[in-house]
C-alpha positions, 0 to 999 in steps of 0.5 A: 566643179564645172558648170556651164548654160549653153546649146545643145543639138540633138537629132530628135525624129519625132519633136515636140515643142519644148519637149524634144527639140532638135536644139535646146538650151540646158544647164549642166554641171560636172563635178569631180571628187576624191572618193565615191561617197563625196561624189554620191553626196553631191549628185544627192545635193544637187538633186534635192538642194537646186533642182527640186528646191528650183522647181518647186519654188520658183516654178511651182512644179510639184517634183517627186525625187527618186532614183531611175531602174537601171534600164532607165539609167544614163548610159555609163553612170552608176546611178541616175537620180531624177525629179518627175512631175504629172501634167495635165494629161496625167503623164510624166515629165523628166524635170531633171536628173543628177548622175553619179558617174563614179570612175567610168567617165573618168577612166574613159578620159584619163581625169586623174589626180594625185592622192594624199598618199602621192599616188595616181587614182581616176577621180569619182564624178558627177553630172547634172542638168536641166532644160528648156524642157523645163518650160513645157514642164510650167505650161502644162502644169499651170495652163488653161484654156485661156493660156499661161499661168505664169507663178509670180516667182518665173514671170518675166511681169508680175503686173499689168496695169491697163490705164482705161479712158475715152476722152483727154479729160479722163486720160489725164486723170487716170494717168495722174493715178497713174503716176502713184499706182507706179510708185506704190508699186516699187520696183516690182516688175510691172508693166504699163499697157498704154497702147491707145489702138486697142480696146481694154478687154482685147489687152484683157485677153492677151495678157492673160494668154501671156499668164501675167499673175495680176492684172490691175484696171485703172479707169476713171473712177477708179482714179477719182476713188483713189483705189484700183480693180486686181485680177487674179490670173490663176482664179480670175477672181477681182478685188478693189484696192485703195491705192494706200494698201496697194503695195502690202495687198499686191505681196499678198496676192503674189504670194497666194498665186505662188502657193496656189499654183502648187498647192492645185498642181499637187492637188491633181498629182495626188488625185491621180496617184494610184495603188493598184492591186492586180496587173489587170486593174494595173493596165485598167487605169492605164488604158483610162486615162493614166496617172501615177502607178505605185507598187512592188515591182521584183527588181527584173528587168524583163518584167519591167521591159514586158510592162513597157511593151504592154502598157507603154508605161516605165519605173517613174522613179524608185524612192531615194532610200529603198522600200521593202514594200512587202507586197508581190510584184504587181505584174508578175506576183513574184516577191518585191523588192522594191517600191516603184512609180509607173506613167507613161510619160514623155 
């Protein structure tokens, strides 16, 4: 196994911010085995064990896994596996994709090994990755209007605390609470904004930009009450806390930010997931707005190249496992062979 984090450049002609970058920063992963069906089990693992688990986990990205046409296939690999996920505008994200290689990689740069019989035989390979794409993929799942929602498990401050004073008199008492909020708080990752130049609601605002997941105001009454005020970032909504049910409230609060960014962002996929019946209300819901596009496709090529010159829509993904759907092609009525997901995407 071979796996390494580094910088990549490639001559985009037509970039997007995090998207498609001239340069980028990816992870990749190269592993190479004695016979295929290890080699096949492996790509599956990474797939499903580190990315799908990363995505939906740590970055609160709904993934569907499934396997590419071979028309969207990684050039020389004998399959390519991938995570896709909907954003806002209801196209697709590659999130991630794990290749089976099998010997073609292998036989092109001569990787050998001897076998149990003592003989030479080319190894079966894999290969898998992910990148800063992944950080488009976070800010157009979970942003709004006023900025970042950052899941609690990716963000770099899980808390802000904003001390609130006009005089010395309340700075020292509010900064005296101060003092028990940091503590009860442990060694979460929190951040204290006591920049004294700018007003509470310009810091209000910026970190909310910033998708921060909880914001807690601590003014002078709050410090004599002994308790604080906790905005949610992802609903706005506001609680007080005493300060001694500070620690067990805030890990309730992560953890239902983490679950709700998912559960919304599964929410909207589920919502804009589409059967359509005919290649006419196929091309119908394209043209309105787009989404997710599921149903039987015969397994040609050229009917899958027509799809993407008329629609600009391509096979997403096919299930992992193959479906029969038992249903027409959806564009050219001949009898399926398989069960495909379309979107335009990026």
């Amino acid at each position: 196994l071979y796996n390494q984090w580094c910088n990549v450049v490639r001559w985009e002609l037509r970039p997007r911010v995090f998207l498609r970058t001239t340069e980028f920063l990816w992870q990749e992963g190269h592993t190479a085995h004695e016979t295929a069906d290890e080699a096949i089990a492996e790509a599956l693992l990474i797939l499903r064990e580190v990315y799908v688990d990363a995505a939906e986990k740590a970055l609160g990205l709904p993934v569907l896994p499934g396997r590419k046409s071979a028309a969207e296939r990684f050039p020389g690999a004998e399959e390519t596996l991938t995570m896709e996920g909907m954003m806002r505008d209801r196209k697709a994200l590659q999130a991630g994709t794990s290749h089976y290689l099998g010997q073609n990689f292998a036989k092109a740069y001569g990787v050998q090994f001897q076998d149990r019989a003592g003989e030479q035989q080319y190894a079966f390979a894999t290969s898998w990755g992910v990148s800063t794409r992944l950080v488009g993929g976070v800010i157009m799942t979970h942003g709004d209007d006023k900025g970042l929602r950052l899941p609690p498990a990716l963000a770099p401050y899980e808390i802000v605390v904003v001390p609130i004073y006009k005089s010395e008199d309340e700075r020292a008492r509010v900064h005296e609470a101060l003092g028990r909020v940091k503590e009860a708080l442990g060694v979460r990752r929190v951040k204290v904004d006591d920049r004294e130049q700018l007003r509470p609601g310009y810091k209000y605002n910026e970190w909310e930009l910033k998708g921060v997941p909880l914001r807690i105001e601590l003014g002078p009454r709050d410090a004599a009450g002994n308790h604080v005020v906790v905005a949610r970032r992802d609903s706005g909504e506001k609680e007080t806390i005493p300060e001694t049910a500070l620690a067990e409230s805030v890990d309730k609060l992560l953890d239902q930010i983490q679950e709700n960014l998912y559960q919304e962002a599964l929410a909207f996929r589920e919502a804009n997931t589409f059967t359509p019946k005919d290649y006419e209300e196929f091309k119908a819901i394209i043209a309105g707005g787009g989404g997710f596009l599921r149903g039987a496709w015969c397994g040609d090529a050229e009917c899958e190249a027509q799809i993407k010159a008329e629609t600009k829509a391509t096979i997403r993904l096919l299930p992992l496992q193959p479906e029969q759907p038992g249903e027409p092609c959806v564009h050219c009525g001949k009898p399926g062979a398989e069960l495909a997901t379309w979107a335009q995407a990026y």
